[in-house]
LOPA-183886 format. One record per residue (C-alpha): x, y, z; residue in one letter. Coordinates in steps of 0.1 Angstrom, whole numbers, padded with zeros to 4 digits, always signed. Layout:
% residues N
XYZA...
This chain:
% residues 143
+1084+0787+1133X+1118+0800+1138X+1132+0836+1136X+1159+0842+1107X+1193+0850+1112X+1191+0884+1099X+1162+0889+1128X+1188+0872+1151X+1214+0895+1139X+1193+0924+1144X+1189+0917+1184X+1218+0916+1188X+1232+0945+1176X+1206+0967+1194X+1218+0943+1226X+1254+0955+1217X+1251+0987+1210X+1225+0997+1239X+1246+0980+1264X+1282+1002+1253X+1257+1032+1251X+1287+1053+1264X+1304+1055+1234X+1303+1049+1196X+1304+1013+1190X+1318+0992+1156X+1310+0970+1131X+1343+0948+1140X+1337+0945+1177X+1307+0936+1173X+1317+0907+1149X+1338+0897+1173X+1321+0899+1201X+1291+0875+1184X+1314+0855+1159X+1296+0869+1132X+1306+0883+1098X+1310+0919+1091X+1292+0920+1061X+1264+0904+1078X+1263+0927+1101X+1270+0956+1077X+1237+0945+1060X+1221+0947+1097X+1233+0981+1105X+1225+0995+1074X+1184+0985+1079X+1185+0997+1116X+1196+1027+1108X+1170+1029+1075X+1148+1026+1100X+1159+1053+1125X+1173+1028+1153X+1209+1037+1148X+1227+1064+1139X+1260+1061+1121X+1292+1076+1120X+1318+1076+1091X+1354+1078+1089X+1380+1066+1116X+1363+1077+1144X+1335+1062+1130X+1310+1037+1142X+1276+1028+1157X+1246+1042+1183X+1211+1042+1192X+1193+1069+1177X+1168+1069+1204X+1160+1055+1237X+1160+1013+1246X+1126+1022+1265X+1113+1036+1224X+1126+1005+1205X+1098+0980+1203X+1113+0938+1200X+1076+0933+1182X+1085+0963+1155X+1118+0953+1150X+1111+0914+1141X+1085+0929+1122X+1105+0951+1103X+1132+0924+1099X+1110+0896+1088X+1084+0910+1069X+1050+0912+1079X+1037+0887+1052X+1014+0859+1062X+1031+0825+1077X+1013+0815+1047X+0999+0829+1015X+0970+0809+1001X+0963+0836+0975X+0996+0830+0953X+0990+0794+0948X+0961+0769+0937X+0949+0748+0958X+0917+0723+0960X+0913+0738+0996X+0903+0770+0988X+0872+0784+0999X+0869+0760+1025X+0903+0755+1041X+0907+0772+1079X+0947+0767+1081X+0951+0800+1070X+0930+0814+1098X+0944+0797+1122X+0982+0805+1116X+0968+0844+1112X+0954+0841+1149X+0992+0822+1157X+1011+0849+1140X+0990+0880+1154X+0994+0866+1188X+1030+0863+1187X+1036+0896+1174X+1014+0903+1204X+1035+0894+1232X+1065+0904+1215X+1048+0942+1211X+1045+0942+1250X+1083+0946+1252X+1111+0972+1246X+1148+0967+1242X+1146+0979+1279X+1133+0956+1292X+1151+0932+1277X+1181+0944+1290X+1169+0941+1326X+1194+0915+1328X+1229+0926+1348X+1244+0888+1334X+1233+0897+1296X+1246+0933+1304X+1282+0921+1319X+1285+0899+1293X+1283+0923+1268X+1300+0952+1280X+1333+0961+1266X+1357+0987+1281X+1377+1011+1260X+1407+0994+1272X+1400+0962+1257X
């Protein structure tokens, strides 16, 4: 199982933006800063803030920030919200001679619930309890 790039995008915007909480943050530093595209990102920003995880600013002054606490942001809701919560796999929109009798379905339920488990135990706080991840990513308004 592997985590999509959106989802990917996703954490690390909220690890941006949390981390330069002092000020309004932008699309292009954060492209820069992660090597990413803007329009990528644009995409990113535009669900987290659907959402209610970002607010965002218009105009030249413009830019990016948390609309509520790290310690309120849950890492399980927001791969969740960026992945979809559809089954690993869905045995309903195909036929297959297994049906009826098949437990693969049940099983990767149990995976995927479990996952989302542990990942529910944790906030953006806490995964920013990290002074290397934080250094890294802070950017002074000098630079």
């Amino acid at each position: 199982m592997q985590l999509s790039r959106f989802t990917d995008y996703t954490l690390r915007v909220l690890f941006y933006v949390s981390t330069n909480d002092d000020r309004l943050v932008t699309l292009a530093e954060i492209a820069s800063c992660y090597d990413i595209s803007v329009e990528h990102l644009r995409k990113v920003v535009h669900a987290l803030s659907k959402a209610g995880h970002l607010d965002t600013y218009r105009g030249k002054k413009g830019g990016i920030k948390l609309a509520k606490p790290p310690a309120e942001i849950n890492i399980g809701e927001i791969v969740a919200d960026a992945e979809g919560r559809q089954p690993l796999i869905n045995c309903g929109q195909q036929q297959c001679r297994l049906t009826g009798f098949c437990t693969l379905q049940h099983v990767l339920g149990d995976a995927q619930k479990a996952f989302m488990q542990v990942l529910e135990q944790y906030t953006l706080a806490d995964m920013l309890n990290n002074d290397a991840m934080r250094k890294s990513l802070i950017v002074s308004k000098a630079d």
